[in-house]
C-alpha positions in Angstrom: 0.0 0.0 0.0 1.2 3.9 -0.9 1.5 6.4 1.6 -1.3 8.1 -0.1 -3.8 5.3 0.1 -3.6 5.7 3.8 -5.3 9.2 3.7 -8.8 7.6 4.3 -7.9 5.8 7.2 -6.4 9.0 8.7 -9.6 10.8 7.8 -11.6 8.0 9.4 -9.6 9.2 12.6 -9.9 12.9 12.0 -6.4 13.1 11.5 -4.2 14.5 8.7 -1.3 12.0 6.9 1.4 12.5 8.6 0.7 12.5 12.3 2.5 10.9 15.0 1.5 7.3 16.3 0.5 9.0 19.9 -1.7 11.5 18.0 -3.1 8.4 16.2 -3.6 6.1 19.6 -5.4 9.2 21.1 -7.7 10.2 18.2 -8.4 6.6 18.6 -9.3 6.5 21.9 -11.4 9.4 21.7 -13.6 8.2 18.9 -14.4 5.0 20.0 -15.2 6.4 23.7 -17.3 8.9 21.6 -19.3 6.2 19.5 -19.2 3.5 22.5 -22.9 3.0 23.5 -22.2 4.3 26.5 -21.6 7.6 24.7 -24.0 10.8 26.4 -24.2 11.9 22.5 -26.3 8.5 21.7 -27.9 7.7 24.9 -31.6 9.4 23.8 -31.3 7.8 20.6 -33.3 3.9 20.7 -33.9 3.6 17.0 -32.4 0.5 15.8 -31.1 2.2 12.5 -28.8 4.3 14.5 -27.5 1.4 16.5 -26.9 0.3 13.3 -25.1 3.3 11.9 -22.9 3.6 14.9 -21.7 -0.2 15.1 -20.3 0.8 11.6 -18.8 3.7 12.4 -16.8 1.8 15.2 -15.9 -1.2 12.8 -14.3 2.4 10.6 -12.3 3.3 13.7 -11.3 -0.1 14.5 -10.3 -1.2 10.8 -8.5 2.1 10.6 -6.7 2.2 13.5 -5.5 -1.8 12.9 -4.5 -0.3 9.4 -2.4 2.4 10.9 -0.5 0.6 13.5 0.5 -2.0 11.0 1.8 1.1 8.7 3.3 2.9 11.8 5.2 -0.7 12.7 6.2 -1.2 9.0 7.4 2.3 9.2 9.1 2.0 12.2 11.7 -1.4 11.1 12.3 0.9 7.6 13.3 3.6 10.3 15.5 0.9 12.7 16.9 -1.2 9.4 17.7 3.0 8.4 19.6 3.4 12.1 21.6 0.3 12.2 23.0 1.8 8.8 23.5 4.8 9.5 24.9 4.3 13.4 27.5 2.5 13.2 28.3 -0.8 15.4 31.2 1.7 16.9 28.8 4.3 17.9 26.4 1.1 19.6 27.6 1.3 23.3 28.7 -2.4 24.3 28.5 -3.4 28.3 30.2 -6.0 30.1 26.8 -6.3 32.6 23.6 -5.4 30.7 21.2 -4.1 33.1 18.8 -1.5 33.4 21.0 1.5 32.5 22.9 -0.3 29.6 19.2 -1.0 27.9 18.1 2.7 28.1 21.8 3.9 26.7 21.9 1.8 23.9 17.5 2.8 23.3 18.9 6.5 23.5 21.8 5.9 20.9 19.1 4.3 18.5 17.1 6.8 19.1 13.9 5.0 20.1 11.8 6.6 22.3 10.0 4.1 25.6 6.8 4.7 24.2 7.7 2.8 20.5 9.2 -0.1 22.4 6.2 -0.5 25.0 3.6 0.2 21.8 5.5 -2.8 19.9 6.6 -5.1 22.6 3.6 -4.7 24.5 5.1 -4.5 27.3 3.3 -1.3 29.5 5.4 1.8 29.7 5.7 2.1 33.8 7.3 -2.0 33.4 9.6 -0.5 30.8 10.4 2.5 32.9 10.9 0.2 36.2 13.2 -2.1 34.1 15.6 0.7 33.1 15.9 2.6 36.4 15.4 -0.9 38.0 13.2 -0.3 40.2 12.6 -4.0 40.8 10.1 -3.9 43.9 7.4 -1.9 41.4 7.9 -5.0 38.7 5.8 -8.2 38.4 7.0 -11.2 39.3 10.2 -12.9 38.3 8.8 -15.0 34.9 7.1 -11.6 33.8 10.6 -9.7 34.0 12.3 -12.6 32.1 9.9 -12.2 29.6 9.7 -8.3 29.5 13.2 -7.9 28.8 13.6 -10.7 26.7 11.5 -8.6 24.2 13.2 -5.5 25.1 16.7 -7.0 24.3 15.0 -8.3 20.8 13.5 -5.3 20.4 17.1 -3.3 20.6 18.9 -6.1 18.3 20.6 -7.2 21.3 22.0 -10.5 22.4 19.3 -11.7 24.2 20.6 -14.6 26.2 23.3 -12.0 27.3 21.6 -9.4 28.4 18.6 -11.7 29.7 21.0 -13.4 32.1 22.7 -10.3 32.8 19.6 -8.3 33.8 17.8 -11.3 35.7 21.2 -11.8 38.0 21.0 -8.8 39.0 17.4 -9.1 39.2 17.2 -11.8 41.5 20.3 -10.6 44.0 18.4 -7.6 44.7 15.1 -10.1 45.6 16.8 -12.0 48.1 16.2 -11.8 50.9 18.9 -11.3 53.8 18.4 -12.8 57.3 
């Protein structure tokens, strides 16, 4: 698909082309709360015709907004395959010890902003932000964290065994418990 065949789906969303992802998740958001049948702007309205109209209107939103992320994510490897080319593997910070610090560095040399790698791992931002500044009493529980930075290391173009083993150590020394 062309850039210019996405223009509908952006005007399904009330957006212009060319917006950013977060403008996209909100305009989202606010449409479908809009249109949801517990919407105030629909709630006098019993006519089955209407129901009707508005279930369509929120299959629009939905099939655009699936359409866009999938363009947004396409876009977004072009734009990582584009950084690994252009940063060289000099410029890539390398760490003994991966662990919380080492994964936001080496985001912030990419350039990849926290809210693209929780959009795309699915991992939620605060578990993204408590795994860099390890803040491991606010995380889930230790097979979540494996997990979580398993796909945050993949996500980077890490080693992931390395920095999975790396991070979890140090993980699980700050869990113990002393007596």
């Amino acid at each position: 698909m062309h850039k210019q065949d996405y223009k509908k789906y952006f005007e399904i969303l009330e957006l212009k082309p060319g917006t950013t992802f977060s403008e996209v998740k909100e305009a989202y958001s606010h449409l479908k709360k809009l249109y949801s049948s517990n919407s105030f702007i629909f709630a006098p309205v019993e006519g089955t015709s209407e129901k009707g109209k508005r279930k369509k209107i929120l299959e629009q939103i939905e099939t655009a907004y699936a359409i866009l992320s999938n363009y947004y994510l396409s876009e977004k490897k072009e734009k990582t395959q584009t950084i690994k080319t252009t940063v060289s593997d000099e410029h890539i910070p390398e760490f003994d010890v991966y662990d919380g610090n080492a994964l936001k560095l080496t985001r912030e040399v990419l350039g990849i902003n926290l809210e693209e790698v929780a959009f795309f791992s699915k991992i939620s931002l605060e578990y993204l932000k408590n795994i860099e500044t390890e803040r491991f009493d606010l995380l889930p529980p230790k097979a979540y964290v494996k997990i979580f930075v398993r796909k945050y290391a993949e996500y980077l173009s890490l080693d992931i065994k390395k920095v999975t083993d790396d991070y979890m150590k140090k993980y699980e020394n700050k869990n113990k418990i002393e007596f």
